[in-house]
Every structure is written in structure tokens, then in C-alpha cells.
C-alpha positions as CSV (number, residue, x, y, z in Angstrom):
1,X,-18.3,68.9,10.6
2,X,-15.8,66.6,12.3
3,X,-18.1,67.5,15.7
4,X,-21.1,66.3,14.2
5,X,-20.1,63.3,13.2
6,X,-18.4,62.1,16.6
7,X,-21.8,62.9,17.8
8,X,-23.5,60.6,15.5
9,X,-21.3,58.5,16.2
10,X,-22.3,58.4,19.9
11,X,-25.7,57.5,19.4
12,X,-26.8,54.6,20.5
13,X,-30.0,52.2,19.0
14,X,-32.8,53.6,21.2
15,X,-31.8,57.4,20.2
16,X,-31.1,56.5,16.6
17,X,-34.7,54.8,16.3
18,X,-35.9,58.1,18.0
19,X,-34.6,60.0,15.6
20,X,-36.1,57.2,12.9
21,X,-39.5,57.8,14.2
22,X,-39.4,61.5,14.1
23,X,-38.8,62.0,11.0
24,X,-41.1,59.8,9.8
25,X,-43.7,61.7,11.4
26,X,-42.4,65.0,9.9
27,X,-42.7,63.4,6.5
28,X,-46.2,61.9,7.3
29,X,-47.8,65.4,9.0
30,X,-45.9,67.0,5.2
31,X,-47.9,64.7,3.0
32,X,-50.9,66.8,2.0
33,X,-52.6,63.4,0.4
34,X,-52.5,61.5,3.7
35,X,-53.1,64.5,6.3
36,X,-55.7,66.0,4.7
37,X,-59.3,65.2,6.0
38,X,-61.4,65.9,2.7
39,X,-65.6,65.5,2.3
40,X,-67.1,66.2,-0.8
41,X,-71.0,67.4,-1.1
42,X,-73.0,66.9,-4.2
43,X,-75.2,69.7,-4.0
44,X,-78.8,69.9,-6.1
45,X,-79.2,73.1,-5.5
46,X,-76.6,75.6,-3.5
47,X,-77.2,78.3,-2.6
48,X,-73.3,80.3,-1.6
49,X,-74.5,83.3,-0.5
50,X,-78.1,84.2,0.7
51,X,-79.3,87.3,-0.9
52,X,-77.9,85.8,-4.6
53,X,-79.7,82.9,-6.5
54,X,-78.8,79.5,-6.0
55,X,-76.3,77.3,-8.2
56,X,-77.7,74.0,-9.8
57,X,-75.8,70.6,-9.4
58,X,-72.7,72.1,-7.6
59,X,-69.5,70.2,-5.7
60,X,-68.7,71.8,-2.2
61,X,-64.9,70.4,-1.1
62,X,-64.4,70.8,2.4
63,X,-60.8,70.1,4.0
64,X,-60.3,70.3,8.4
65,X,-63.4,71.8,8.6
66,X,-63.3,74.8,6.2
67,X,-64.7,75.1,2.2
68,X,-61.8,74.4,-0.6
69,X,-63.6,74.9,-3.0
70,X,-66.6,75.3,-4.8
71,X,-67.2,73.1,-8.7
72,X,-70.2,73.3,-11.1
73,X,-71.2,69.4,-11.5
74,X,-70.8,66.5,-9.5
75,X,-67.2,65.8,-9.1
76,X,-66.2,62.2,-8.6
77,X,-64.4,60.9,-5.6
78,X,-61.2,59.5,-7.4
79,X,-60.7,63.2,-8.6
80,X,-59.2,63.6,-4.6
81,X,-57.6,60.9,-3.2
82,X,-58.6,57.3,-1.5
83,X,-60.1,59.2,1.9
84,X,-62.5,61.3,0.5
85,X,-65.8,61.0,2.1
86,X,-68.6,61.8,-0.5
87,X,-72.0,62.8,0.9
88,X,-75.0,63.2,-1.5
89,X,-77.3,65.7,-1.4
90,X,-78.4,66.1,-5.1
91,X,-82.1,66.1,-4.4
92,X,-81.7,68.8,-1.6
93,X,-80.8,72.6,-1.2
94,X,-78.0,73.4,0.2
95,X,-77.3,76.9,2.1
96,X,-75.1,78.1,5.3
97,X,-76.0,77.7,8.5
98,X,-78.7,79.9,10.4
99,X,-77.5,82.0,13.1
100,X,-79.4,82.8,15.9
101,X,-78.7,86.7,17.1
102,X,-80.6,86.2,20.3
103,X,-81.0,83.1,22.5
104,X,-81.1,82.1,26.1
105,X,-80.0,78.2,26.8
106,X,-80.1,77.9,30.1
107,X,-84.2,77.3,30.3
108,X,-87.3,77.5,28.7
109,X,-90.2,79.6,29.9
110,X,-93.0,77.4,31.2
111,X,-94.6,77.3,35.1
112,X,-91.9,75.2,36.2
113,X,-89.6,78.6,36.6
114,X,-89.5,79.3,40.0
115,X,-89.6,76.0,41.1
116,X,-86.4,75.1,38.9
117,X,-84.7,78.5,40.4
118,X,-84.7,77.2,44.2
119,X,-83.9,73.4,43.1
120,X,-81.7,73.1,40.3
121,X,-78.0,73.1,41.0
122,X,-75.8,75.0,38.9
123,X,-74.2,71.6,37.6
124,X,-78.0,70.6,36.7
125,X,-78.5,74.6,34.6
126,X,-75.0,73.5,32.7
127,X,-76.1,70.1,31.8
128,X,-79.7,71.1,30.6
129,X,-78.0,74.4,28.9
130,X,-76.4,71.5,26.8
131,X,-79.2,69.6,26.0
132,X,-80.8,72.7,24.7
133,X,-77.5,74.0,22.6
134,X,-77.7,70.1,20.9
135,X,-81.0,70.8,20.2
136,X,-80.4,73.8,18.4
137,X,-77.6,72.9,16.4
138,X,-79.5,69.7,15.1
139,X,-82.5,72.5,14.1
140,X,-80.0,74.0,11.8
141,X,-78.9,77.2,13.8
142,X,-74.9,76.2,13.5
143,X,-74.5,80.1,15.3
144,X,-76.0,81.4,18.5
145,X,-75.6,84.5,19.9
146,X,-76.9,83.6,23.8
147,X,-78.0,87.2,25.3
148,X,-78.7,86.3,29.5
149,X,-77.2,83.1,31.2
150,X,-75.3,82.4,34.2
151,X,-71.8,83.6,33.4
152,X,-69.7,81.0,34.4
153,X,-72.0,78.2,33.0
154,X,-72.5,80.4,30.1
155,X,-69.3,80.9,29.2
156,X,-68.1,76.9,30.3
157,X,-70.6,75.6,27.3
158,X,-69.4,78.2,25.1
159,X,-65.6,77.0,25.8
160,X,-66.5,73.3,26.2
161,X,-68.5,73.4,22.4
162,X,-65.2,75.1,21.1
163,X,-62.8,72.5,22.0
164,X,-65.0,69.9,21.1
165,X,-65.8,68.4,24.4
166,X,-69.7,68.6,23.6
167,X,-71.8,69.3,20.9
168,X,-73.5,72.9,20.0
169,X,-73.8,75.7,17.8
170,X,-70.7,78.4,18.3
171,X,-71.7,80.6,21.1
172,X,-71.7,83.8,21.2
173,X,-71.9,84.9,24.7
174,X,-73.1,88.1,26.4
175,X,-72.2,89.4,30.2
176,X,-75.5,91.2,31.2
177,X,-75.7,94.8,32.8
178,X,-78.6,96.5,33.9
179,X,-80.1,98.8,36.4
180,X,-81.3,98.4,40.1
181,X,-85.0,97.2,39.9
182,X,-85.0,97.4,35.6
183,X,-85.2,94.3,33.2
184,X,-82.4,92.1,34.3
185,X,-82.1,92.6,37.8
186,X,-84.2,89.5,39.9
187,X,-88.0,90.0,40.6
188,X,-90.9,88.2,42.0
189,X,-88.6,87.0,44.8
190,X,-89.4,87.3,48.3
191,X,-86.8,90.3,49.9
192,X,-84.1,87.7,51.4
193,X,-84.3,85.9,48.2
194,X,-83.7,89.1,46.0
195,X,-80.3,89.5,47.9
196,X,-79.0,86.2,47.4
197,X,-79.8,86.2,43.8
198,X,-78.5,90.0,42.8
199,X,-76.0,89.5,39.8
200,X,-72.5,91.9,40.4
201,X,-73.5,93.7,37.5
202,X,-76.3,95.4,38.5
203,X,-74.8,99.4,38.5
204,X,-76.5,102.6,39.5
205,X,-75.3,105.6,37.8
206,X,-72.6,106.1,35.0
207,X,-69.2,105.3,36.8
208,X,-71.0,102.7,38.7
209,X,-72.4,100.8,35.1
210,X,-68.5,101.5,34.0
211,X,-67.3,99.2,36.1
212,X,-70.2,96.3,35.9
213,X,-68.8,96.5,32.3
214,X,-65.7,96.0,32.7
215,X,-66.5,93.8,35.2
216,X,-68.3,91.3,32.8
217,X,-65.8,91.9,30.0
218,X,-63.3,90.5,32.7
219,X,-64.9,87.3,33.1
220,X,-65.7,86.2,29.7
221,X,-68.0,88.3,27.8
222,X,-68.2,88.5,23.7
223,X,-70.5,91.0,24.2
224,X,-72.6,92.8,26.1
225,X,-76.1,92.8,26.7
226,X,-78.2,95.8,28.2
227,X,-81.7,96.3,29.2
228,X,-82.6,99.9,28.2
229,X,-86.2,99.5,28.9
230,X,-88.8,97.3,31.2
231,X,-89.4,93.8,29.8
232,X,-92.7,91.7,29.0
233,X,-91.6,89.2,31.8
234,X,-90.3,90.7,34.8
235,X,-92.4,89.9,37.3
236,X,-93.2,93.5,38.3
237,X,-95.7,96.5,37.6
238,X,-92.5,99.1,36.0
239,X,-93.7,98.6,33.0
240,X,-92.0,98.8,29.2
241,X,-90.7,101.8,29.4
242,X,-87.0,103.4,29.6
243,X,-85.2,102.4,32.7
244,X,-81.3,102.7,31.9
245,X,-80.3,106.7,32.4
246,X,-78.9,108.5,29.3
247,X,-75.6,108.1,31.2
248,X,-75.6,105.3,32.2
249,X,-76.4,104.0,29.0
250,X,-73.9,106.1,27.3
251,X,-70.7,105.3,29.3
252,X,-71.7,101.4,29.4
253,X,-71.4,101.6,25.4
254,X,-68.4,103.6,25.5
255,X,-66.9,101.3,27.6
256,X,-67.6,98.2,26.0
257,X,-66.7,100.0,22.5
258,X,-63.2,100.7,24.0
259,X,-62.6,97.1,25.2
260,X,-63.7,95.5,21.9
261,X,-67.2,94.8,22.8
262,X,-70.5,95.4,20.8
263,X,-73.7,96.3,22.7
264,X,-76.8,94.7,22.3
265,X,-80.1,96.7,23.6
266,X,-83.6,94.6,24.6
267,X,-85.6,97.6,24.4
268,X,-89.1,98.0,23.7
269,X,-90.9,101.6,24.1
270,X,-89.8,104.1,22.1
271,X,-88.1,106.6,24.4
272,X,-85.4,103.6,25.7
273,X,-84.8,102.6,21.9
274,X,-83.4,106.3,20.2
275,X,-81.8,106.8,24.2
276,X,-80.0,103.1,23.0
277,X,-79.7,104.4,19.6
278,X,-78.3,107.6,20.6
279,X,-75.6,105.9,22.7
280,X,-74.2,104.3,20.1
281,X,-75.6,100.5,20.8
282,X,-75.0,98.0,17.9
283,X,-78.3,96.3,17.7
284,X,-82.0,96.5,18.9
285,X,-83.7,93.5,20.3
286,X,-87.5,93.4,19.6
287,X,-87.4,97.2,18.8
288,X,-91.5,96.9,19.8
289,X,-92.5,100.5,19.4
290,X,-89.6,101.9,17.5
291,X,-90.6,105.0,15.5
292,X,-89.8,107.3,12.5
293,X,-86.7,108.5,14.8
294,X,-85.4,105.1,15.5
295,X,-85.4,104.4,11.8
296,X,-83.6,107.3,11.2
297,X,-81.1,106.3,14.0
298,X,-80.8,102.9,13.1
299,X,-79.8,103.7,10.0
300,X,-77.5,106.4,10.2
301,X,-75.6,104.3,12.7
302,X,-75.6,101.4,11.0
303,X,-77.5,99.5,14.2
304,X,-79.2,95.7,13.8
305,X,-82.4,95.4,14.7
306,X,-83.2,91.8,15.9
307,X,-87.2,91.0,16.1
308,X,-87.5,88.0,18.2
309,X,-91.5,87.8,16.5
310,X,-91.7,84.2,17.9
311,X,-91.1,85.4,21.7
312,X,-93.9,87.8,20.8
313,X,-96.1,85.3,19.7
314,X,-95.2,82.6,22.2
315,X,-96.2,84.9,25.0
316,X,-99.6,86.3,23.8
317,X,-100.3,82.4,23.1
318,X,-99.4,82.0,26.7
319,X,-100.7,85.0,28.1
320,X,-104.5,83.6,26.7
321,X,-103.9,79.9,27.3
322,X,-102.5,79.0,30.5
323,X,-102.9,80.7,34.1
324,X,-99.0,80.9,35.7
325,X,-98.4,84.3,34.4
326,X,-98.8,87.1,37.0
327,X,-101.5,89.7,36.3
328,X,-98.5,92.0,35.4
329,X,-96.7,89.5,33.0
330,X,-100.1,88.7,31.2
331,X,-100.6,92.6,30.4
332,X,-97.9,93.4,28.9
333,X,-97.5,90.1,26.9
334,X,-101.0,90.5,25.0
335,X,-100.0,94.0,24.4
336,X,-96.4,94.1,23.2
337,X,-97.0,90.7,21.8
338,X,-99.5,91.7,20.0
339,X,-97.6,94.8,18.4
340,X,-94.3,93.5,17.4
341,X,-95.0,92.0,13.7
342,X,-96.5,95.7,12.7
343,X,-93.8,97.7,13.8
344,X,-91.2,95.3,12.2
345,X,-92.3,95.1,8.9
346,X,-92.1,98.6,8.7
347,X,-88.4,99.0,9.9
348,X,-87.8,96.4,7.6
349,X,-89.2,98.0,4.6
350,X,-87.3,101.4,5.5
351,X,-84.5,99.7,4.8
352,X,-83.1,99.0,7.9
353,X,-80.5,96.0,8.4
354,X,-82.4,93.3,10.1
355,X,-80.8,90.1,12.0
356,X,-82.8,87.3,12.4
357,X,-83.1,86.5,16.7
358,X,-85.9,84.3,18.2
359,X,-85.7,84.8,21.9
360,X,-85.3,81.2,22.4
361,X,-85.9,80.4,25.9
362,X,-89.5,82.1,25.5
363,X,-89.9,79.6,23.1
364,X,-88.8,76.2,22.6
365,X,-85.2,75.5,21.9
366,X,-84.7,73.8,18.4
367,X,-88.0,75.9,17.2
368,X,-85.8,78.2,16.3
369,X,-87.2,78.2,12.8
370,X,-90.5,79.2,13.5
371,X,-89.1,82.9,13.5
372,X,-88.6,82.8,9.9
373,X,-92.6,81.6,9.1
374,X,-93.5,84.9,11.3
375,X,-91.0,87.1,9.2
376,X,-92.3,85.7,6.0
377,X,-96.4,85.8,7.1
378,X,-95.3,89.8,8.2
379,X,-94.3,90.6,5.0
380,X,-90.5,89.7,4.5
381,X,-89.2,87.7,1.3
382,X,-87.9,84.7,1.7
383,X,-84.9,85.5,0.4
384,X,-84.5,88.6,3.1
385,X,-85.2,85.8,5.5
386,X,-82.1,83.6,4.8
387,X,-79.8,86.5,4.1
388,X,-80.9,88.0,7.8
389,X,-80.0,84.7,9.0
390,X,-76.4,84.0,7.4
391,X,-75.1,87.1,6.1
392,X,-76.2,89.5,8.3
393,X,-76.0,87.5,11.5
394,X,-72.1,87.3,10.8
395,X,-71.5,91.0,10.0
396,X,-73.4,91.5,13.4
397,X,-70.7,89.5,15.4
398,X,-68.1,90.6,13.3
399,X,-67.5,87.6,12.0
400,X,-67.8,87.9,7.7
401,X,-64.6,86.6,7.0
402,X,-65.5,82.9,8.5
403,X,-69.6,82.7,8.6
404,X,-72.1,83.5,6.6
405,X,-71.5,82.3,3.5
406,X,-70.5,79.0,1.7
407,X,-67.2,81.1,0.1
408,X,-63.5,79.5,-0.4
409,X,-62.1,79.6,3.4
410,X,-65.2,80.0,5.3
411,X,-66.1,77.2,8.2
412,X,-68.1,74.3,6.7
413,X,-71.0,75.0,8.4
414,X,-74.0,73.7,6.3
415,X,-77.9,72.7,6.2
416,X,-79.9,71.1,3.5
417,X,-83.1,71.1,2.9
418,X,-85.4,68.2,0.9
419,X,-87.0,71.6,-0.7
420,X,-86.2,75.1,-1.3
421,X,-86.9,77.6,1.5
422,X,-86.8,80.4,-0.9
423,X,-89.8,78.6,-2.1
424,X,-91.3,77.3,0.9
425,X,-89.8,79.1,4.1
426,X,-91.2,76.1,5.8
427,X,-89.0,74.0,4.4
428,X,-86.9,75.4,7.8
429,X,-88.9,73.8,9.8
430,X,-87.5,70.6,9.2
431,X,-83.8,70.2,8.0
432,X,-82.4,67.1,6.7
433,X,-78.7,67.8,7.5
434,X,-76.2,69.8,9.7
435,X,-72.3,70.5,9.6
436,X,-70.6,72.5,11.6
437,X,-67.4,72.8,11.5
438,X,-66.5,70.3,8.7
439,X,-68.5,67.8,11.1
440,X,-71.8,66.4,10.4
441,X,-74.5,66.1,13.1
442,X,-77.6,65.3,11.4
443,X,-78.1,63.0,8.2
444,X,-81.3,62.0,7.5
């Protein structure tokens, strides 16, 4: 004790006021009242968790970005402290952000395309990919899950969103891997060009696709995305068919299931589906042609399937409208375009789990909500519509415990509405307000 005291004794002003000033910020940063950043919502309607019904006249609390709590009536602001930020939203509905299970940010389908490939700097992709991820967050969709980009640029936006450096909906981030000459790999490239443009995770054969995997796990990937089948705009005659080997598609999954990574198919015939499927994949995207066997499959392994209708619909509109498609693009656009809404609804009324995707990058970014009008005009409830877009998109990314709902603990992510989309589904189309995060970015 004696010690201690010479030492205090040694201090001189400058430490002593050091000292002074730290503890001052230690009791400061320990004063709940004065650290805590607190927003109230009156709520109209509320609707916690899509799938139930909603609440009348509810209080949301919302402290550093997550939900304290959750009070029938309209709580006043005194009931908090002096801070509180109160936003009013008693004449609107109130529900968790959308997610969108399949996106790609980095461009929009139009005949600029191969023009933008040979001019457009990487720098110039990242900044646009930005401009398209604000655009989507202020449609509503607080959640993407981004399923072919550039890595690196991919992966910076992701990063750069999460530290708050720019505005955007959480990414969820894929590393592609596909097959020599399959969906995925370049096309419609003169030879030279083809070379130059090759990703490093184009494989050949099972060990080869093992190591693309791990390759794109390595730098960055949430998840990975695989191309069992041909696709509707590859610039080539291969058709729609299955592409990826049974092996290869079996020790790609296996792979990314034993570094922590879910698979995501595009797939559209009906062979490279249940050959997904059988693999062990963890969702379906478009699922075009799936049949009574991918139902089946689906189900028993518990497998998403993601429609993306509006890329369906965006093409065939295309396909009849404007003339930069290739003969071989414009075939298979006004025939799996045309197919996709029947052969949804009736995966969806087997009872298979459905997350809502749009493709986005086909379509226009921040139209994200169209998706929902083609679900609902197939046959889906409204209500099946929401839930596929909050609750389900979350269990997909394995992300429950934060997303999805409007629960005690969850991120403050949150839309209104000046109606009720369980009413109107086209209320979607135009949302009023956005937080993300405990942040608002739109207030109408």
C-alpha cells in the first residue's frame, strides 16, 4: 500500500489530468441513459413475423441498431430518456425487410453488354455495382444475396456496405464455379477474348471442381454458386440442359458443405435439377422444368427453391420487343420464359419451401418488387409472399437468429408501407420507408 502511494505521489499534473479524463470516459461509455442511441416507431399496423397477422397500433424500440422491444400502443417519448428519436408511422404497415435470394449488381441486361465489357474499368463495375446496391436497398430489399459478380469487386461492396463506408443492403456473396463451355464460363467472345476473360474457377472433372471451390472459398465467398445446367443467356447453341457431371457436381457440394458453405444451383431442365438435388445443393434457382422427382427431392432434403419469375418475364418481353438478342438467346428466352410461372406454382403448392429471388440484373435494380406481383398473379397468397421474403430468405442464409423478423434482438431492419401488402401486394412497389441496421434511408 505504502508503494502505491509513493507512486501517486509521483504523478505529476499532465498524468493526473490523464488519469481525470479517463475515467470520466469510463463513467460516461457506463451510463446506459447517455450511451444509448434509442428510436422509437409508432407503428399502425406491424406486422413481427410474416406468416402470422399483423398487430394494431404497436411501439417498436430500437437501441444500436437492433429491436428492444416491442409495446402494444403508442408509447410516448418521455417514457425513454431526452435522446429518443420518435418516428411516426401510424398510418402505415410496418414489416421486416425483404431479402433478395438472388441478385447480380454489377449490371443490368440491356444492348449496352458487350460494349460495357471491353470499356468499363474495374473501378467503373465497383462504382456502378454501388449505385445499383443503393438502389436496392431504398426499394426495400434491406438483404441481398448477389449470385455472379467479379470477386474482388463483389466481395469489396460487400465489405465496404458492412463497415459503413457506403450504403446497401447486406450482401451475401457467392464465388461462382462452373464447367468448361457451361453457364458461367464467357461466351460470344471472339477466341483471344475468351482467354483473357476465363474466371480461375472454371474446373473440369471432380478433383479439378474441388479445388475451384476451395479456391473461391479462399478469396471471400459466403457461398457458392453453380451452374448445373445451360442458361437462357449464354450466348451459345448448348442449350438448357445438364452440363455439370454427377461428380463434379457431387464433390463441389461436398466440398463447400465441409468448409461451411451452402450451394446454390441455377438450373433449369429437369435432369440438371434432381442431379443438383441429388448432390445435396441447398437451393434451386428458377427450377424451370422441375418435376414430380424434384419435388420429392426438394423436399426430403429440405432444398429452397428460388423462382426468379421477373427474369423470366423480363426476357420473353425482351426476346419480342427489341432486336440485340442473338437468335440463340431469343429461343430459349420465349421458351423458358414462358414456362417458369406454371411449373412454380405447382412446387409451391406441393409444399415446397420457396425463397423469394428476382434475378436482378435481368431486370432492373430497385424493381425488385415486381417479383412479388408475378408470385401473387401465379397463384401465391400474399401472405406466402412476404413470409418467402423475410422468414425464409433468413433460414436460407442461415441467418434466423438476426433477420427475418421484427423479434426482441433482431437487426432493425424495417419497411413501411402507406397500405397493406397482404392486401394489396402492390403496395411493394412503392415503399415509404427503409432502416437497416437501426439506420434510416428513406422517409417519405
Amino acid at each position: 500500500m505504502k508503494n502505491n502511494n509513493n507512486r501517486a505521489a509521483k504523478l505529476t499534473p499532465l498524468s493526473r489530468t490523464s488519469l481525470l479524463l479517463a475515467g470520466l470516459t469510463t463513467l460516461a461509455l457506463a451510463t446506459p441513459a447517455m450511451a444509448a442511441n434509442i428510436t422509437v416507431i409508432h407503428a399502425g399496423e406491424l406486422l413481427v413475423t410474416p406468416g402470422n397477422k399483423p398487430l394494431k397500433q404497436q411501439t417498436l424500440v430500437i437501441e444500436n441498431g437492433t429491436i428492444k422491444d416491442v409495446k402494444p400502443g403508442y408509447l410516448a417519448a418521455k417514457t425513454f430518456s431526452d435522446n429518443v428519436q420518435v418516428i411516426d408511422l401510424k398510418e402505415h404497415f410496418v414489416m421486416p425487410g425483404l431479402m433478395d435470394m438472388h441478385v447480380h449488381l454489377q449490371g443490368e441486361l440491356s444492348p449496352k453488354n458487350d460494349s460495357e465489357k471491353l470499356r468499363m474499368s474495374d473501378a467503373e463495375v465497383a462504382i456502378r455495382s454501388a449505385y445499383f446496391a443503393k438502389k436496392t436497398l431504398i426499394a426495400g430489399f434491406t438483404t441481398v444475396r448477389d449470385l455472379g459478380a467479379k470477386p474482388e469487386q463483389i466481395y469489396a461492396l460487400r465489405d465496404g456496405i458492412e463497415r459503413g463506408w457506403v450504403d446497401g443492403p447486406r450482401i451475401i456473396a457467392s464465388g461462382g464455379v462452373s464447367v468448361t463451355g457451361g453457364h458461367g464460363d464467357v461466351d460470344g467472345m471472339s477466341p483471344d477474348l475468351l482467354e483473357k476473360y476465363t474466371s480461375k474457377t472454371i474446373c473440369d472433372g471432380p478433383y479439378d471442381c474441388r479445388s475451384a471451390t476451395r479456391r473461391a472459398i479462399k478469396f471471400g465467398a459466403d457461398v457458392i454458386k453453380i451452374t448445373s445446367t445451360g442458361g437462357v443467356l449464354s450466348d451459345t447453341n448448348t442449350g438448357t440442359g445438364q452440363q455439370m457431371a454427377d461428380d463434379e457436381l457431387k464433390e463441389i457440394v461436398d466440398t463447400a458443405h465441409g468448409l461451411g458453405r451452402k450451394v446454390a444451383s441455377h438450373a433449369h431442365a429437369t435432369q440438371g435439377i434432381n442431379a443438383a438435388l441429388r448432390a445435396g445443393v441447398d437451393s434451386i434457382e428458377h427450377g424451370s422444368y422441375a418435376d414430380k422427382e424434384s419435388i420429392k427431392l426438394l423436399k426430403k432434403n429440405g432444398a429452397y427453391l428460388v423462382p426468379t419469375l421477373l427474369a423470366g418475364d423480363t426476357v420473353v418481353g425482351m426476346a419480342k420487343t427489341s432486336d440485340f438478342m442473338s437468335e440463340d438467346i431469343k429461343a430459349k428466352a420465349e421458351r423458358v420464359g414462358a414456362d417458369m410461372t406454371a411449373n412454380f406454382i405447382a412446387v409451391h403448392q406441393a409444399g415446397v419451401k420457396i425463397a423469394y429471388g428476382t434475378d436482378s440484373g435481368v431486370s432492373q435494380h430497385g424493381t425488385n418488387a415486381r417479383e412479388a406481383v408475378l408470385m401473387h398473379q401465379a397463384g401465391m397468397s400474399s401472405s406466402d409472399i412476404l413470409k418467402s421474403a423475410t422468414v425464409n430468405g433468413a433460414d436460407l442464409i442461415d441467418m434466423s437468429d438476426e433477420l427475418g423478423t421484427l423479434e426482441v434482438g433482431k437487426f432493425a431492419d424495417i419497411i413501411a408501407t402507406d397500405t397493406s401488402p397482404l392486401e394489396d401486394i402492390e403496395a411493394l412497389l412503392d415503399v415509404d420507408f427503409v432502416m437497416k441496421g437501426g439506420k434510416v434511408y428513406k422517409n417519405k
